[in-house]
C-alpha atoms as one frame of an Amber mdcrd trajectory, in Angstrom:
protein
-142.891 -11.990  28.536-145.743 -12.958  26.215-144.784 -14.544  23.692-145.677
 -13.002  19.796-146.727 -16.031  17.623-146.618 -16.478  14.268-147.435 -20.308
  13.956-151.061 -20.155  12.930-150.285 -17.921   9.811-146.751 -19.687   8.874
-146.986 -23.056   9.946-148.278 -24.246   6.822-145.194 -23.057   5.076-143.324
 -25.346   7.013-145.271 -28.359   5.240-145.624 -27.064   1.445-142.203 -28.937
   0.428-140.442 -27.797  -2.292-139.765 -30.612  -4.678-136.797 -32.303  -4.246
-133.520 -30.696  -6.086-132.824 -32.427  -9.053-129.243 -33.981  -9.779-127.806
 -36.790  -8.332-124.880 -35.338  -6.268-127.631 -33.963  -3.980-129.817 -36.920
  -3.787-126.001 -38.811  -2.746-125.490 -36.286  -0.330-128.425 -36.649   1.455
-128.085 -40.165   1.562-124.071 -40.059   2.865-125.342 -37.674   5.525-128.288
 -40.197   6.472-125.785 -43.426   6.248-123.066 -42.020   8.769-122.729 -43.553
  12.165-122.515 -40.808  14.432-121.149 -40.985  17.730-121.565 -38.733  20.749
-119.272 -39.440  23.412-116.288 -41.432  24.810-114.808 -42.369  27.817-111.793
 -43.820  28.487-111.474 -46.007  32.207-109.093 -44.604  35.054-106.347 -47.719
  34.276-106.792 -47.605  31.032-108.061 -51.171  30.555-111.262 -49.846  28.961
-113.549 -47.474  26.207-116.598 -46.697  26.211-118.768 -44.910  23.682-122.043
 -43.779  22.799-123.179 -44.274  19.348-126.629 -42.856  17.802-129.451 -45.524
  16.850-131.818 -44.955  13.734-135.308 -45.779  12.610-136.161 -47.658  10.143
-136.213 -45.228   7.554-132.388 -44.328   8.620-133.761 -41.347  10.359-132.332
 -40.664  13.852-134.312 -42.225  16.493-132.860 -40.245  19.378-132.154 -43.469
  21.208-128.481 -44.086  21.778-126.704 -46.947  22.974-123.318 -47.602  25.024
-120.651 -49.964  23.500-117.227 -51.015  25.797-114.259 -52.592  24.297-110.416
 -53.019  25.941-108.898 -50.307  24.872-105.771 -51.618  24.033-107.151 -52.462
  20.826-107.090 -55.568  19.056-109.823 -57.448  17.622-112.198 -58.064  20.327
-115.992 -56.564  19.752-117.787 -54.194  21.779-120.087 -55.005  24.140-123.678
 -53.207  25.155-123.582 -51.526  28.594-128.090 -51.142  28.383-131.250 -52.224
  30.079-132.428 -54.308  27.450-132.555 -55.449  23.857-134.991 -52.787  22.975
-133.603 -48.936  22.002-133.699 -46.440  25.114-131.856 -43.312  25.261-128.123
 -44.324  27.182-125.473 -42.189  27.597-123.062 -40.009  29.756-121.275 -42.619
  30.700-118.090 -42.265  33.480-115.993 -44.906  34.832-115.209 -45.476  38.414
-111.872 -44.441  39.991-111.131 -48.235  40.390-112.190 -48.822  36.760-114.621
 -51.918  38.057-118.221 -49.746  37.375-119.277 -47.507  34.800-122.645 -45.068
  35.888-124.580 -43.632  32.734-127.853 -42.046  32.802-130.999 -44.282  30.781
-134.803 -44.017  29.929-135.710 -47.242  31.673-139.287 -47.013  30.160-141.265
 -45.082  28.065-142.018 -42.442  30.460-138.763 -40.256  28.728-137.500 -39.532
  32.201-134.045 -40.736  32.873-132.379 -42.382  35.723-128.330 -42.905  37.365
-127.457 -46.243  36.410-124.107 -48.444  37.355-123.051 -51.631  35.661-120.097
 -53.555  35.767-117.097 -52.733  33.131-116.941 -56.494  32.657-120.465 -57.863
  32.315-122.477 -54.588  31.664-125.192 -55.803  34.295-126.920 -52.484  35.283
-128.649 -51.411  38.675-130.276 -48.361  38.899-130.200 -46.161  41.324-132.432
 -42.765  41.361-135.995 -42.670  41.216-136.142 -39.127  40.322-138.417 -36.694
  38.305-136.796 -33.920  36.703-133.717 -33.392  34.232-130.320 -35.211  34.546
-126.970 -35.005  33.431-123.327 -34.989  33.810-122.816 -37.714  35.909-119.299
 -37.791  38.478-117.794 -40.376  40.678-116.528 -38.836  43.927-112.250 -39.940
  43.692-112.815 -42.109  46.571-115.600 -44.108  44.468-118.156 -43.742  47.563
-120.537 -41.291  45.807-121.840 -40.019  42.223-123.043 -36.453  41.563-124.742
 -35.599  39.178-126.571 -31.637  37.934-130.273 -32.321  38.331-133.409 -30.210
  37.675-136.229 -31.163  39.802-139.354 -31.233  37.986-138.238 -29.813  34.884
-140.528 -29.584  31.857-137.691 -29.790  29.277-134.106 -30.648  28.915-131.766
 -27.598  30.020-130.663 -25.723  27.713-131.652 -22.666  25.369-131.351 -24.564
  22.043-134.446 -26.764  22.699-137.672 -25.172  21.939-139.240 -22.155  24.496
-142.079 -23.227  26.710-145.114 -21.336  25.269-146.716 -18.433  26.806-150.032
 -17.778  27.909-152.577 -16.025  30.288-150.977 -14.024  32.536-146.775 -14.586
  32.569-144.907 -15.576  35.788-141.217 -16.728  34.672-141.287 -19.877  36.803
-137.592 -20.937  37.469-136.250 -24.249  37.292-132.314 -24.708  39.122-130.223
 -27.001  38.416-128.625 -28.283  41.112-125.774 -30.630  42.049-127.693 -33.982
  43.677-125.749 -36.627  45.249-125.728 -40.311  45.759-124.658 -42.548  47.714
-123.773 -45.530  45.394-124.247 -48.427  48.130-127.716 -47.297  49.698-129.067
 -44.987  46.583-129.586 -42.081  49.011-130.283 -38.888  47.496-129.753 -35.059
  48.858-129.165 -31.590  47.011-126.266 -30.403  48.132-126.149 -26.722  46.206
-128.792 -23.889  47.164-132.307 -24.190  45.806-131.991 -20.714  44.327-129.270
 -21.057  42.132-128.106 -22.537  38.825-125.290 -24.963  38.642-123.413 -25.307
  35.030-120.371 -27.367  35.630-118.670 -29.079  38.776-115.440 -30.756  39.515
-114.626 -33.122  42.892-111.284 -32.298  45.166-108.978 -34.833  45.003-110.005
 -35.951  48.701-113.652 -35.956  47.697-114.908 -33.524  50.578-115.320 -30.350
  48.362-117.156 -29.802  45.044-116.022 -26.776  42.755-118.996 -25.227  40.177
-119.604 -22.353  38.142-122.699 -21.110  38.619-125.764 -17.732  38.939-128.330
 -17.439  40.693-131.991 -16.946  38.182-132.724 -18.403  35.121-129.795 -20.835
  34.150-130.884 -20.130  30.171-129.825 -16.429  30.689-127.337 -15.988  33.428
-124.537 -18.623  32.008-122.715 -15.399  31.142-122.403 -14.125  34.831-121.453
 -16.963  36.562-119.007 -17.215  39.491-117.335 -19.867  40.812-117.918 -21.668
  44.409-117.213 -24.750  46.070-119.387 -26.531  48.487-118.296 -28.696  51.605
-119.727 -32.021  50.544-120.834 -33.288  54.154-121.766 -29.926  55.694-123.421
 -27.682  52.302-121.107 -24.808  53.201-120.427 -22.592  50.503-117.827 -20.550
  49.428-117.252 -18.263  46.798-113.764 -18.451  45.219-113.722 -15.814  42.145
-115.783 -13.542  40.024-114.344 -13.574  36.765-114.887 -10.315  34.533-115.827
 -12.907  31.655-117.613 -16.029  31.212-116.186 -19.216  32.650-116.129 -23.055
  32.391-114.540 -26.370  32.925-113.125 -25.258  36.608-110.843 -27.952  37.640
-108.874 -29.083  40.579-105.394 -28.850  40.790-103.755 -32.256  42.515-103.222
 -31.359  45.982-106.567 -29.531  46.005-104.499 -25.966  47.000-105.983 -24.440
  43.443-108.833 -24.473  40.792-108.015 -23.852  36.998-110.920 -22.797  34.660
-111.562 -21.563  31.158-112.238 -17.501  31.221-112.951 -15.038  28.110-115.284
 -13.337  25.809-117.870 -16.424  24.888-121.424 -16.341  23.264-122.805 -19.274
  24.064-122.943 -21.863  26.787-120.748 -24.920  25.815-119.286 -22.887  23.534
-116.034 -22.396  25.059-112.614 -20.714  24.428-110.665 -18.667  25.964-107.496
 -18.496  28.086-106.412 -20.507  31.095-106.665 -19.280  34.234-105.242 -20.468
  37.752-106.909 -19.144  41.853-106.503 -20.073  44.806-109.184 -22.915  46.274
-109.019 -20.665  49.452-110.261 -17.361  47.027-108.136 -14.070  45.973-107.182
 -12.818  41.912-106.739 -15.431  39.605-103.888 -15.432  37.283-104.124 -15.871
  33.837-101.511 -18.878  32.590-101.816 -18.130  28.796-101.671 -14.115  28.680
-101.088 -13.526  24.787-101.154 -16.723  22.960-102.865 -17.360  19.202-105.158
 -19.999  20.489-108.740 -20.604  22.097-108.792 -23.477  24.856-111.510 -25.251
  25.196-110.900 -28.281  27.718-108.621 -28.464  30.711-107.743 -31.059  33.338
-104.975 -31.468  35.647-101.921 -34.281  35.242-100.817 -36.415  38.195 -97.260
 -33.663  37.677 -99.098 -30.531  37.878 -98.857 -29.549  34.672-102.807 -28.773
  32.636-103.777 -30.988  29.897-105.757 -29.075  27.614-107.375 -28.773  24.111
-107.703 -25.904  21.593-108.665 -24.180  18.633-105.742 -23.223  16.759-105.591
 -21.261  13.700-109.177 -23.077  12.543-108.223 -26.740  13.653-107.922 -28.528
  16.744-104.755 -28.992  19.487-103.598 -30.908  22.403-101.064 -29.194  24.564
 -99.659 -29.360  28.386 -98.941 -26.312  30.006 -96.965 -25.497  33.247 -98.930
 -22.719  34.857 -96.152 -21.756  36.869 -94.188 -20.603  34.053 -96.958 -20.160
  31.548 -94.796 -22.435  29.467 -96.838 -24.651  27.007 -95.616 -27.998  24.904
 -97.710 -29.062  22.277 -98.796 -32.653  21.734-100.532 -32.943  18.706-102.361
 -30.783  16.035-104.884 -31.167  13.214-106.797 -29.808  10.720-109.770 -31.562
  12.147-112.381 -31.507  15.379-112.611 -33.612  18.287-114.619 -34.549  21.198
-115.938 -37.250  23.608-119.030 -35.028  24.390-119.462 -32.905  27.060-115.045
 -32.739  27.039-112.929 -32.420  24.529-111.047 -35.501  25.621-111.332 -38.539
  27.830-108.399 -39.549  29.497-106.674 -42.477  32.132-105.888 -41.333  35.502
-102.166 -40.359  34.916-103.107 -38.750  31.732-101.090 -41.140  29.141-104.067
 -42.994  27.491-106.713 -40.870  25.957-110.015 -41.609  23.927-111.428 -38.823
  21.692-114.041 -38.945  18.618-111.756 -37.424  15.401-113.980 -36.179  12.337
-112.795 -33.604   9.043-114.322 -33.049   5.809-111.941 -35.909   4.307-112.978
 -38.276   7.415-116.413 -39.419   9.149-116.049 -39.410  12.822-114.987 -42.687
  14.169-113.433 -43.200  17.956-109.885 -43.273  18.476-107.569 -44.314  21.619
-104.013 -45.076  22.519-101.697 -42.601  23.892-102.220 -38.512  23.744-102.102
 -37.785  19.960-100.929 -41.309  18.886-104.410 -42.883  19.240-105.809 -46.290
  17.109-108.788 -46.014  15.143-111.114 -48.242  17.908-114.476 -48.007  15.602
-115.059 -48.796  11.838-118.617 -48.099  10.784-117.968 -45.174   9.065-114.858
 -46.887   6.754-117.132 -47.170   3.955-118.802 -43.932   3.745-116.860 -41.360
   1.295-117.373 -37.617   1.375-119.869 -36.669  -1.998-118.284 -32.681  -1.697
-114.787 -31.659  -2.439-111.638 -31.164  -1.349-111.079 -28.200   1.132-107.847
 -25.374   1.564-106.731 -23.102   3.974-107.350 -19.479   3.322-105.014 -16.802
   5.502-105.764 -12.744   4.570-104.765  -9.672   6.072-107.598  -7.468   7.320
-106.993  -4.358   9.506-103.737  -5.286  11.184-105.486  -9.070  11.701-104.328
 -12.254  10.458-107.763 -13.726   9.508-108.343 -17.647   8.100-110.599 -19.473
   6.810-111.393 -22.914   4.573-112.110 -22.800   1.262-113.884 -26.027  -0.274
-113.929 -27.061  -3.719-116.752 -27.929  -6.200-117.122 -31.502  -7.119-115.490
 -32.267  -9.817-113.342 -28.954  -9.924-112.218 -28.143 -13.694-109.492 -25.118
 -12.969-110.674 -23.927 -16.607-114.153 -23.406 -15.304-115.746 -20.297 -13.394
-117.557 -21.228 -10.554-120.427 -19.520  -7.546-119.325 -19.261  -3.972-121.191
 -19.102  -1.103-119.740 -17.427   2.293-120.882 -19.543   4.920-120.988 -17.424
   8.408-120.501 -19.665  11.797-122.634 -19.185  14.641-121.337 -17.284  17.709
-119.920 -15.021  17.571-117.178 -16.291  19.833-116.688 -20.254  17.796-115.081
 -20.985  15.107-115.592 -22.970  11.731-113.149 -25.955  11.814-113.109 -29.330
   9.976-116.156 -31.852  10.390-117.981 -34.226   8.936-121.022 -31.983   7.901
-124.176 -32.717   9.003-127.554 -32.343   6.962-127.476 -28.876   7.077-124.687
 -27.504   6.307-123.252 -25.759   3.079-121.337 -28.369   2.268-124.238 -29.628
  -0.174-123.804 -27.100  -2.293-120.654 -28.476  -3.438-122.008 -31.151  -5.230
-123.862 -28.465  -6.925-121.081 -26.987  -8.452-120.035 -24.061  -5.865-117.180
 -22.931  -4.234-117.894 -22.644  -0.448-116.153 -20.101   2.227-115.835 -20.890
   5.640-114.279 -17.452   7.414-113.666 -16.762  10.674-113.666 -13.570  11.204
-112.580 -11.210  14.300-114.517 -12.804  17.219-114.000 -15.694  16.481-111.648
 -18.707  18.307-108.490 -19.520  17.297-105.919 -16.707  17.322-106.453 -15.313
  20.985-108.645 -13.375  23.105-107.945  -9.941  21.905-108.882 -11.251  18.343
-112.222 -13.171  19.985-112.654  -9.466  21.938-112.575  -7.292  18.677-115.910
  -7.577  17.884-117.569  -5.584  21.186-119.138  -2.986  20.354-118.783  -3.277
  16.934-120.912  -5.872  15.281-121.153  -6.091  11.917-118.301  -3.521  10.985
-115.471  -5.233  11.523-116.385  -8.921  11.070-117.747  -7.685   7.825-114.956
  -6.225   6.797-112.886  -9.557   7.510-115.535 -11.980   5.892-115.287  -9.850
   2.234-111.454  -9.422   1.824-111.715 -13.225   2.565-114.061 -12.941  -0.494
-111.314 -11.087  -2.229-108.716 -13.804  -1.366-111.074 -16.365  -3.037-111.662
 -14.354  -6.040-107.887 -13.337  -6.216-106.708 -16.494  -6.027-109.134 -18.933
  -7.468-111.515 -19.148 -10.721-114.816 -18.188  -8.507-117.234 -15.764 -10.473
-117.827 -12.610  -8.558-121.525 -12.110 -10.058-122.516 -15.227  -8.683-121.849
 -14.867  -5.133-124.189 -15.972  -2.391-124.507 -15.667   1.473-125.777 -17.723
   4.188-125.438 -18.018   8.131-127.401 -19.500  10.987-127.977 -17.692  14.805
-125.071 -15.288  14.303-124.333 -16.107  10.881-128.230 -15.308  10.246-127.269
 -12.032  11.424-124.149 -11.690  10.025-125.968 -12.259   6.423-129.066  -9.889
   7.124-126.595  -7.249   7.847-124.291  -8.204   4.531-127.170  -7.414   2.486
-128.122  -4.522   3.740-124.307  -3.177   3.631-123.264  -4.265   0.042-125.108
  -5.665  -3.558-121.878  -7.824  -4.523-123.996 -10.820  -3.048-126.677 -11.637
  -5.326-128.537 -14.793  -3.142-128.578 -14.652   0.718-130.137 -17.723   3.613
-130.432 -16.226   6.789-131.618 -18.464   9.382-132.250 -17.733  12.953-131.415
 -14.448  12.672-131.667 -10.731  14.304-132.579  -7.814  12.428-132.918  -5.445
  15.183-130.802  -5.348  18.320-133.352  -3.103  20.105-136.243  -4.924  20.151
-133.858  -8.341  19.839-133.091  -6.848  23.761-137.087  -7.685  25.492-137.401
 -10.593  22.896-135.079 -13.128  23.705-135.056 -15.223  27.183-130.992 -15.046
  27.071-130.324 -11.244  27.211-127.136 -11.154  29.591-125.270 -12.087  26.561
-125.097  -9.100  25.218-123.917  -6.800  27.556-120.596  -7.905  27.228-120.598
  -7.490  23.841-122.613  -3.855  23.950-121.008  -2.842  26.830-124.445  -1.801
  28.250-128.435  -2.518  28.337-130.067  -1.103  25.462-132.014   1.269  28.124
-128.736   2.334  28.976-127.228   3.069  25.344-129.742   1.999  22.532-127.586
   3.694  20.157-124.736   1.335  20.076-127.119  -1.375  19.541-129.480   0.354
  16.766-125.652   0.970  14.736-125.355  -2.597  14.502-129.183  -3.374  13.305
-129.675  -4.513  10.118-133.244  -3.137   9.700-131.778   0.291  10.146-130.042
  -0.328   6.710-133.134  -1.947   5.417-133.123   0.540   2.536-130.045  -0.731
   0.784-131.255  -4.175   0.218-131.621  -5.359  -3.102-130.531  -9.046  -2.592
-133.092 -12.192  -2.914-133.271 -13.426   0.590-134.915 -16.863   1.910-135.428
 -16.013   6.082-135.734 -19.751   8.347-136.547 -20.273  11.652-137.995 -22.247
  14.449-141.631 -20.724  16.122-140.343 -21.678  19.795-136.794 -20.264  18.866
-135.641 -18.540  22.690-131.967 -17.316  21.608-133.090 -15.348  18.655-136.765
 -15.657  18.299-139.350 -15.825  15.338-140.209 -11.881  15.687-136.846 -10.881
  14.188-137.244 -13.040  11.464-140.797 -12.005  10.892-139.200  -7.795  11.080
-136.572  -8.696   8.496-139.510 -10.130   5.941-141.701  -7.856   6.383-139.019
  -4.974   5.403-137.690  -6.764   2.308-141.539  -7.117   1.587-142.397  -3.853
   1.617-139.454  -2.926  -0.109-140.543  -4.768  -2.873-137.117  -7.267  -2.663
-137.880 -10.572  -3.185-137.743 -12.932  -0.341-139.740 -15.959   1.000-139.940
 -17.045   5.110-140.582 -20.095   6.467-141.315 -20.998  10.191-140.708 -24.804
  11.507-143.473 -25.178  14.303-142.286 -26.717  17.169-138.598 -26.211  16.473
-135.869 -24.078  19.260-132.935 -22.934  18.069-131.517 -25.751  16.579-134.088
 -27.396  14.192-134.494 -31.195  15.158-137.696 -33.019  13.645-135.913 -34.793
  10.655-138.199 -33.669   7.994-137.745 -30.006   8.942-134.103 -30.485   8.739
-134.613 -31.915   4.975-136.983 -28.884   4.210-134.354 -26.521   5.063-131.862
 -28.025   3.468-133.756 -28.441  -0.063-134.964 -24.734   0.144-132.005 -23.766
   0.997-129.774 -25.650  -1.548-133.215 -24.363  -4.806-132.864 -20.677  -3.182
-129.150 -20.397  -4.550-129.287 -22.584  -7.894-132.712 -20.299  -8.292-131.537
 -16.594  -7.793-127.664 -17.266  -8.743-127.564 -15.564 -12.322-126.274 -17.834
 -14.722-127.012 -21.434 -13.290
């Protein structure tokens, strides 16, 4: 496909700043954001001696360098300080890091010079001394010690000209197009001579892996194609370590992740349902046979999402969850489908690419805890009783208000949501609100420490913010996550404004000053608000899609959707034209700002550019920025403040009555 551009004529917009927005709430928010320590991963050693983290480095205008560094402390706490697991005293980029099964080593991956390609490193727990071993060219990442501690695997992309992944920026077209495909593939190596071979077939994708127990086998998830768009049709296999055999164990009707061995290496567990987007995940448990046949699901029914398994010494599956928009730890026996919960709380969690990090028999955990009311911070100890291990966020105090759980009733549904409050909340005051739609579909909103953009500003403002999560979203099941297909934009919508009547019901919010604003699906969700009702009088909509047809040869991720649609748009372009926004585009009267990134490959520039053009025409007024250089998620720092500051002077401009 050749790509449409729209840099040379919008670029520029991306550089005429607005001025920055006047009060000093925002100006302290900005500054909070910029201050907090932000940490990316943890990992927790086999005995339990040991944690490990990865914490973010900064320039030094406070900006985010994108150079991280590893710290290691005993975990059982006390007052002894971390020490640096790194190459040198200057920054690099160090992370991923896994202990080995005797707890002695800990690999990670790390830029050893400037050349930005990274390299498999091991270094003693104890004195952090590091020896690299791959001399490699390509992309790295999820690095795994084989359970006898002989080998490390790791997914590897030879040769590839950007890190996996369709959030970072699209490779530009141009000339005559030939899709060339990169695979990821599962490398191995030998830890005592640094031998290297590719043990999974050149011609297909590999997302996830997990070793047997006796190290000989290798379980994945993976397509073969273009790993950006065929996440959603992944199977799962396992290879033969020594010999490369292969054999495929299921076909799931859904999307899959985190497959996992069971203990005696008889079964493989994994993650299956209705999800949007890769590492995105939630869904139910499900259990097959290593040697192949129909797996069986071992959560039929239940209100939650899971999004991180592993197996216990006992045989029972440790995992994590989104539950009714916060986070849970619970064991389940999937021989009797019988689940015991460990902990819950209105917050997230994560050690990075899992949910949690945990000791060998599963008592000692290590997990990175963050709300609205706390900056993240790493925490360890046992399941759900952890310590607080890090302290560089103590002093840092949230600059938006407090926040309240929301439940409504909405076609037979139990829907929730959060609710936070202005700064300074005066009960005998009316205030704005602005509905603030999640990505996805298939996530949820949940409490975190916001980052720079994020709604949360706007509290300092003076406005009420809604966080919904509407049907198709995680948190209260599959069939609720499910009752979106083939029906965006109806239902969901439906949800999102009787949670608008629950606010105005129940609290002093002002229902002529109500705004809108979403990113990737939430961009969608809020060009389609507008052109379905006037009670919004201010809309964002960034990353969005305006028009499911064309949306269909645009992006480079298209198997998405067919889950969701049921077919190709060649097949039934009707379904997908009922759920287009610009087939409304009539009924829009509300002022709408339009954001996104020029190399954007899961919902591109064009449908921004569409949407624009319409209100344009239509003589609504609107404004559209593109950030040059920028995928789906917007990176460079000063884009980020850009967005934030036009995004923050859109509503306090077009809100009546401010």
């Amino acid at each position: 496909m050749i790509g449409m551009r729209f840099t040379a004529a919008f670029s520029c917009a991306a550089f005429l700043f607005c001025s920055q927005i006047t009060g000093q709430t925002a100006e302290q928010y900005l500054d909070a954001i910029n201050s907090t320590t932000l940490y990316r991963e943890t990992a927790v050693s086999p005995d339990a001696r040991w944690v490990a983290w990865t914490v973010d480095l900064r320039n030094k205008d406070a900006t985010l360098s994108r150079n991280t560094e590893i710290l290691i402390a005993p975990a059982a706490g006390g007052d002894a300080q971390p020490k640096r697991i790194g190459l040198s005293k200057s920054p690099h980029p160090e992370h991923s890091p896994v202990f080995s099964p005797d707890s002695e080593q800990i690999a990670f991956l790390a830029v050893p010079d400037k050349s930005a390609q990274l390299q498999v490193y091991v270094a003693a727990a104890k004195d952090g001394s590091p020896k690299k071993l791959t001399s490699v060219t390509g992309y790295l990442q999820a690095p795994r010690w084989s359970p006898d501690g002989k080998t490390l695997a790791v997914l590897f992309t030879e040769n590839a000209p950007r890190a996996a992944g369709p959030l970072e920026p699209s490779t530009k077209d141009s000339g005559v197009v030939e899709q060339k495909i990169y695979e990821q593939r599962i490398l191995l190596i030998d830890v005592a001579s640094g031998n290297t071979r590719q043990i999974t077939p050149s011609d297909t994708y590999v997302y996830e892996y997990d070793w047997s127990p006796d190290s000989k086998r290798i379980a994945y998830t993976a397509a073969k194609g273009n790993g950006d768009n065929n996440w959603w049709i992944a199977r799962l296999f396992w290879v033969d370590a020594a010999s490369g055999d292969i054999h495929q164990v299921a076909r799931p009707a859904r999307q899959i992740a985190f497959p996992r061995w069971s203990p005696d290496g008889s079964e493989i567990a994994y993650i299956g349902g209705l999800m949007s987007d890769e590492g995105s995940t939630g869904g139910d448990i499900y259990v097959v046979s290593a040697g192949g046949g129909e797996a069986r699901d071992a959560t039929p029914g239940r209100k939650l999402s899971a999004s991180w398994i592993r197996w216990l010494p006992s045989g029972r599956i440790l995992f994590s969850a989104t539950v009714d928009g916060g986070s849970a730890i619970e064991t389940l026996n999937p021989a009797k489908s019988e689940i015991e919960r460990l902990w819950q709380g209105d917050e997230s969690i994560t050690a990075g690419d899992d949910v949690l990090s945990t000791s060998a028999d599963g008592k000692m955990s290590a997990v990175i805890r963050a709300s609205w009311a706390k900056p993240p911070e790493v925490w360890a100890g046992p399941t759900g009783q952890w310590t607080q291990r890090t302290h560089a966020n103590d002093g840092v105090k949230p600059l938006w208000g407090r926040t309240e759980k929301l439940h409504w009733e909405s076609d037979g549904f139990t829907v929730e949501g959060w609710l936070m409050y202005p700064v300074n909340y005066d009960p005998a005051k009316k205030y704005p609100m602005i509905v603030s739609v999640h990505g996805g579909p298939a996530a949820a909103a949940k409490p975190a420490w916001p980052s720079t953009f994020n709604m949360a500003a706007l509290s300092s403002q003076g406005y009420f913010i809604l966080f919904p999560n509407p049907r198709g979203s995680y948190g209260e099941g599959e069939a609720f996550t499910e009752a979106n297909v083939r029906d965006f934009g109806y239902g969901d919508l439906r949800d999102i404004m009787r949670g608008v009547d629950e606010a105005l019901a129940s609290k002093p919010v002002d229902a002529n000053r109500l705004g809108i604003a979403g990113w990737s699906y939430g961009g969608y969700m809020t060009m389609w608000a507008v052109t379905q009702t006037n009670r919004f009088h201010a809309a964002v909509a960034g990353a969005g899609i305006s028009d499911w047809q064309s949306y269909y040869g645009e992006n480079l991720i298209d198997q998405w959707m067919i889950p969701y649609f049921g077919a190709s748009v060649y097949d039934d372009p009707a379904v997908y034209a009922r759920s287009s926004p610009i087939t409304f585009i009539r009924n829009v009267r509300t002022p709408t700002l339009i954001l996104v990134g020029d190399s954007d490959a899961e919902c591109p520039a064009p449908q921004s550019y569409e949407f624009w053009h319409a209100l344009k025409t239509e003589g609504v007024k609107t404004q559209f920025v593109v950030y040059p250089n920028e995928g789906h998620a917007v990176r460079q720092p000063d884009h980020q403040k850009d967005l934030l500051n036009r995004t923050l002077n859109w509503f306090n401009d077009n809100l009546p009555g401010r």
